[in-house]
C-alpha positions in Angstrom: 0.0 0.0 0.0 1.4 3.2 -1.1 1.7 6.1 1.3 0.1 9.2 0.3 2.0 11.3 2.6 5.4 10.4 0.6 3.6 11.2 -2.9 2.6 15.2 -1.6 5.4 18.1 -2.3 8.0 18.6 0.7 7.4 21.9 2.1 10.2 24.2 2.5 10.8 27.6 4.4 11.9 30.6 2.1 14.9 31.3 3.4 16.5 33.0 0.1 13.6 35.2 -0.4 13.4 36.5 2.9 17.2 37.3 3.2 17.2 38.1 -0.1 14.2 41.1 0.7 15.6 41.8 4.1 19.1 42.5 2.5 17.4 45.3 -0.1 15.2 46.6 2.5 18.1 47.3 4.5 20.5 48.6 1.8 17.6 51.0 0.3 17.2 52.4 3.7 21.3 53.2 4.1 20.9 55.0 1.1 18.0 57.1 1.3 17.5 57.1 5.3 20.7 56.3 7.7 23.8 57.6 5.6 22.1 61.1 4.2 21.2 61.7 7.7 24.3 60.5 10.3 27.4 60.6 7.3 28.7 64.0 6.9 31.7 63.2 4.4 30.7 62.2 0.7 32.4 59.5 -1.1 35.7 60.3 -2.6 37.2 63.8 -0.9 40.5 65.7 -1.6 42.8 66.8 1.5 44.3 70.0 1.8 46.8 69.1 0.6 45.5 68.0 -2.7 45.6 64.3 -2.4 42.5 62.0 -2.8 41.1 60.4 0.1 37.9 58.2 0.9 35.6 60.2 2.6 33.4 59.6 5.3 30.7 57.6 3.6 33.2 56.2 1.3 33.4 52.7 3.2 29.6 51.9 4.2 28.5 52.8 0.6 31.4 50.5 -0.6 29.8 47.2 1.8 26.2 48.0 1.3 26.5 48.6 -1.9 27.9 44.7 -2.2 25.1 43.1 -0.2 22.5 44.8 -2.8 23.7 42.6 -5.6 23.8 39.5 -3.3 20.2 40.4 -1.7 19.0 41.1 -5.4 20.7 37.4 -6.3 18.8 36.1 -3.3 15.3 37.5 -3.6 15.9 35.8 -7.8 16.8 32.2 -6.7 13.9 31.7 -4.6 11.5 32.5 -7.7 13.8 30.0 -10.1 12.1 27.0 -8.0 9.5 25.0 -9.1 6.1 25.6 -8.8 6.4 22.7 -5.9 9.1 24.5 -3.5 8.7 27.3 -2.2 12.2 27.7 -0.7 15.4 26.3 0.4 15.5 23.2 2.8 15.1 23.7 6.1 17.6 21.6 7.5 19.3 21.2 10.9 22.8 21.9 11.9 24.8 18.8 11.6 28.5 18.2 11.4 29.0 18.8 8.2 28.3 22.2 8.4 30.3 22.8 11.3 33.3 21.1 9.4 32.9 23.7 6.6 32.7 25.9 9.2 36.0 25.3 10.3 37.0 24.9 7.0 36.0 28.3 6.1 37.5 29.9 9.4 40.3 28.0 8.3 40.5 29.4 5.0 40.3 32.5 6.0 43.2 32.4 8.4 45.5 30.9 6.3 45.1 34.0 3.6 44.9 36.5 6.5 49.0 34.8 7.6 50.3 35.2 4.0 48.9 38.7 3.7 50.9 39.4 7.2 53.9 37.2 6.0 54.4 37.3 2.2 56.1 40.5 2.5 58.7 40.5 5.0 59.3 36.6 3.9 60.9 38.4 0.5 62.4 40.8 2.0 64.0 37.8 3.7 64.6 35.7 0.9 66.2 39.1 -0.9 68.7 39.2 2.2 69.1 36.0 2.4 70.1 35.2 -1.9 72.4 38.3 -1.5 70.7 40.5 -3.8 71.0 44.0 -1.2 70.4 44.2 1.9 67.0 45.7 3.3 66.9 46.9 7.2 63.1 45.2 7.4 59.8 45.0 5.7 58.6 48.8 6.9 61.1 50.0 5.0 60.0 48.8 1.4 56.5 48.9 2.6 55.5 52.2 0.0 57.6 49.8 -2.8 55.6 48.5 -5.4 54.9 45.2 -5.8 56.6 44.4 -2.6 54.0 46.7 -0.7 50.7 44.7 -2.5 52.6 41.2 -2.6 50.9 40.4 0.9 47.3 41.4 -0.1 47.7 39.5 -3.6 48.8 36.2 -2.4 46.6 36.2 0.7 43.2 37.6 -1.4 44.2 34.7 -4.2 44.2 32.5 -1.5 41.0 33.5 0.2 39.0 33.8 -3.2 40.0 30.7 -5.0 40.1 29.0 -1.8 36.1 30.0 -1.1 35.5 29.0 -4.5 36.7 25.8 -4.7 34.9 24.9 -1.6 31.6 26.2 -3.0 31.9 24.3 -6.4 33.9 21.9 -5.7 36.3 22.4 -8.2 38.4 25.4 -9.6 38.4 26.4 -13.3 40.5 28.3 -14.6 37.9 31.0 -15.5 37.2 31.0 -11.6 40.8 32.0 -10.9 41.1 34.3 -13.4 37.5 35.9 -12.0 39.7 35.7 -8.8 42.6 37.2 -10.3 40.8 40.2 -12.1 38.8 41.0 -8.5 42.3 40.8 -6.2 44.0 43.3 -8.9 40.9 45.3 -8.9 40.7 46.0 -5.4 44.6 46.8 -5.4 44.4 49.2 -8.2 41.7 51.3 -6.2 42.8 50.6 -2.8 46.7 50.8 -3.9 46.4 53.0 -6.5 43.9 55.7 -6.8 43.4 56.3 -2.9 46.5 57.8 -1.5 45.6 57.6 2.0 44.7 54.0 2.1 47.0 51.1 2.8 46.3 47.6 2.4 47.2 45.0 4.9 49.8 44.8 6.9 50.9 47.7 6.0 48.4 49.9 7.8 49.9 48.4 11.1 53.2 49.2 10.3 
């Protein structure tokens, strides 16, 4: 005898579309409520001394203006679903997800040591094959590509890392996505704002 309960659609909660709404709600309420009304600064501001700096609202309009592609991605997926599912799975915590928990925490501070490391490790290695002799890292730490070397290994592996635990594999158009955003984010954050350092070098 068949069982009619295992023949009707599994219900399932909508997380995407209520993150997803939630995340625009949010951002669309920086933009036109919180950040007119508490950030003085604008975006991109010159110093008195003529050099271009991030201004006050600079950062928060950088990170919210992130999660409103993600929300926008979010609030989509839930309506790519069958007519059936109304949702993503709601599922319990099991260890699994703790292990790619750790696995992500992992990740992370493994990129977050080169990014501290890479650096002064060549300036070691330069000492160390005899090519000249460098007091210590803070003093090449303005020297391009010694100053960004940190930031690119570390943010390579971050992104491809994130990736390949996401897909499961790693093409070699994911890396080169990876690639094209770590170089990105060094040309503005290297290049075209003065007053911004990238890490370590900030803590220097």
């Amino acid at each position: 005898m068949n069982d009619s309960r295992l023949e009707a659609p599994v219900k399932k909660a909508p997380w995407n579309l209520w993150l997803g709404v939630g995340t625009l709600v949010f951002g669309v309420l920086c933009f036109t409520v919180w950040f007119p009304n508490d950030i003085r600064g604008g975006i991109i501001e010159r110093t008195i001394s003529g050099r271009i700096a991030p201004g006050d609202s600079f950062f928060p309009v950088i990170l919210v203006g992130l999660m409103m592609p993600l929300g926008l991605l979010l609030t989509l997926s839930h309506f790519r679903h069958s007519e059936t599912s109304i949702g993503e799975p709601a599922g319990e915590i099991t260890g699994a997800n703790i292990f790619f928990l750790v696995r992500f925490l992992l990740l992370t501070f493994i990129g977050l040591f080169f990014m501290s490391n890479t650096g002064p490790a060549l300036v070691w290695a330069w000492n160390g094959l005899g090519f000249g002799e460098i007091s210590s890292y803070r003093a090449v730490s303005t020297t391009f590509p010694i100053n960004v070397s940190g930031f690119f290994l570390g943010g390579m592996v971050i992104t491809c890392g994130f990736v390949f635990m996401t897909r499961h594999c790693l093409r070699w158009r994911d890396a080169l996505i990876c690639l094209l955003t770590v170089l990105f984010l060094i040309l503005v954050f290297n290049g075209l704002l003065e007053d911004v350092s990238l890490p370590p070098n900030r803590n220097l």
